[in-house]
ZALUM-535847 format. One record per residue (C-alpha): residue number from 0; residue in three letters; chain; x, z, y. Coordinates in steps of 0.25 Angstrom, whole numbers. Each point is the difference from the previous one (the first is absolute). Layout:
     n   res   chain      xx      zz      yy
   NUM   ALA       A       X       Z       Y
...
This chain:
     n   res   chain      xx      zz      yy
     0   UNK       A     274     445     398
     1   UNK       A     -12      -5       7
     2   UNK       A      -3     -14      -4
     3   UNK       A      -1      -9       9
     4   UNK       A     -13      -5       1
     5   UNK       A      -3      14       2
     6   UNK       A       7       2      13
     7   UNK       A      -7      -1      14
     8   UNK       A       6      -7      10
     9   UNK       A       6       6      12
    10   UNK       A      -7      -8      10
    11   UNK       A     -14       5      -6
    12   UNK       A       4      15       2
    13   UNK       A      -6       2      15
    14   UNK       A     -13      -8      -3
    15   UNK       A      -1       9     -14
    16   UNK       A       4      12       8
    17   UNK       A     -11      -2      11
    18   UNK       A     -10      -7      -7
    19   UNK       A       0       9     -13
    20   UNK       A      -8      11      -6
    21   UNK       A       9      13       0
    22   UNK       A       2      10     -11
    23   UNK       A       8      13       2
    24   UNK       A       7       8      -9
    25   UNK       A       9      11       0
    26   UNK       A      14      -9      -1
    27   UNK       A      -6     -13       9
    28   UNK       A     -11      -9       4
    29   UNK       A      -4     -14      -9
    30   UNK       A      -6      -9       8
    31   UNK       A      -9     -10      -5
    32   UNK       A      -6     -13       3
    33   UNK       A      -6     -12      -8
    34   UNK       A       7     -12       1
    35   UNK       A      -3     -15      -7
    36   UNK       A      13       1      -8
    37   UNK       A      -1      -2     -14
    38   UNK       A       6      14      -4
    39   UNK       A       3      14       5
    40   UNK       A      10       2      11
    41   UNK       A       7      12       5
    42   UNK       A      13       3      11
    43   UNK       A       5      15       1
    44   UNK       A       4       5      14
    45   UNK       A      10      12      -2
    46   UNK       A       5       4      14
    47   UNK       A      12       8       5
    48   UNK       A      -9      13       1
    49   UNK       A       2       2     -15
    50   UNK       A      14       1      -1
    51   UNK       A      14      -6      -2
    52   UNK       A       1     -15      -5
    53   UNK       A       1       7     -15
    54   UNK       A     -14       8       1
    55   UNK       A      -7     -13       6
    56   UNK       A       5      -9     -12
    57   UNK       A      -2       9     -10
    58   UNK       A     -16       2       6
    59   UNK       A      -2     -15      -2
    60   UNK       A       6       0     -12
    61   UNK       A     -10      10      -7
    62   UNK       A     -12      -7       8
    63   UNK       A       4     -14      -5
    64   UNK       A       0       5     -16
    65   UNK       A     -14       7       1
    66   UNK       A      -4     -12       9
    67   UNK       A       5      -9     -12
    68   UNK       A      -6       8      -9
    69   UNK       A     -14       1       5
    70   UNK       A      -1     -18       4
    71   UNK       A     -11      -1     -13
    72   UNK       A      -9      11       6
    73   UNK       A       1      -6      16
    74   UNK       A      -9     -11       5
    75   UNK       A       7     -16       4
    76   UNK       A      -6      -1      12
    77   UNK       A       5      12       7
    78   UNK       A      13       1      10
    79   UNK       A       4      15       1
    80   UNK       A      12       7       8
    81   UNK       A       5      14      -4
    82   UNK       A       5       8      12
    83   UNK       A       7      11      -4
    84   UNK       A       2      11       9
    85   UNK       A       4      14      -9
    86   UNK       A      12      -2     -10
    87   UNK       A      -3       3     -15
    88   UNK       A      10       0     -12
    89   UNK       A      -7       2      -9
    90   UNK       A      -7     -11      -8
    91   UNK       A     -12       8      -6
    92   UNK       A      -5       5      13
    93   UNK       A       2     -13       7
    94   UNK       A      -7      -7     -10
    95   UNK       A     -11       9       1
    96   UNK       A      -1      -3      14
    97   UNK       A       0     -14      -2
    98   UNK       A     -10       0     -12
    99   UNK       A     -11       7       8
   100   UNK       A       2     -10      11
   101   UNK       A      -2     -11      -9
   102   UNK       A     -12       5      -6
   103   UNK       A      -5       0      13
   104   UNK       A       3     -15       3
   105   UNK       A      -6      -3     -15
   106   UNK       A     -11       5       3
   107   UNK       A      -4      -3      13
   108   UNK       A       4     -17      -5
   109   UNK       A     -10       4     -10
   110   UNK       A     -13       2       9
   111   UNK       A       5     -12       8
C-alpha cells in the first residue's frame, strides 16, 4: 500500500492532468507537474476500457508496488497521475514501462 503522504488528491487530478507535462508508454500515460508539496505525489486512473473490476484492481495494484518501490529515486516536488489505457498482467513488463518513464521525469527534474 501507497503511504499516504504519497497520495494525490482527487481534487488536483484535472489541473495535473491539464497543466502537466506528458509521458507515453506502451501500457499508459504519467503526467507530471511540479507542485510546492513537500513530497512526491501520484493518483492512477484505470478506466472501464481495460476491463472488468478484477483487471482494473489488479493493474493498480502492480503500479502502486513499483510506485512504492521506486519513492527514494522520485523528486518531492512533483505531482504525477498514471493513466492507464492497455491492460498488463504481467509485473515485469509493467514495471519496465514505468521505469523508463520515470527516468524520463528524473531527468528532465535534473536539468530544471
Amino acid at each position: 500500500m501507497l503511504p499516504q503522504r504519497n497520495k494525490l488528491n482527487p481534487i488536483k487530478f484535472k489541473s495535473v492532468l491539464n497543466q502537466g507535462m506528458k509521458i507515453r508508454g506502451e501500457y499508459g500515460m504519467l503526467v507530471v507537474l511540479r507542485s510546492n508539496e513537500s513530497s512526491f505525489k501520484i493518483g492512477f486512473i484505470v478506466s472501464k476500457k481495460i476491463g472488468n473490476a478484477v483487471a482494473r484492481n489488479r493493474m493498480t495494484r502492480l503500479l502502486r508496488e513499483i510506485i512504492k518501490k521506486n519513492l527514494s529515486e522520485l523528486s518531492n516536488n512533483i505531482e504525477a497521475v498514471y493513466v492507464a489505457y492497455k491492460y498488463c498482467n504481467n509485473y515485469e513488463q509493467l514495471q519496465k514501462d514505468l521505469d523508463k518513464q520515470i527516468q524520463t521525469i528524473i531527468s528532465s527534474t535534473k536539468k530544471n
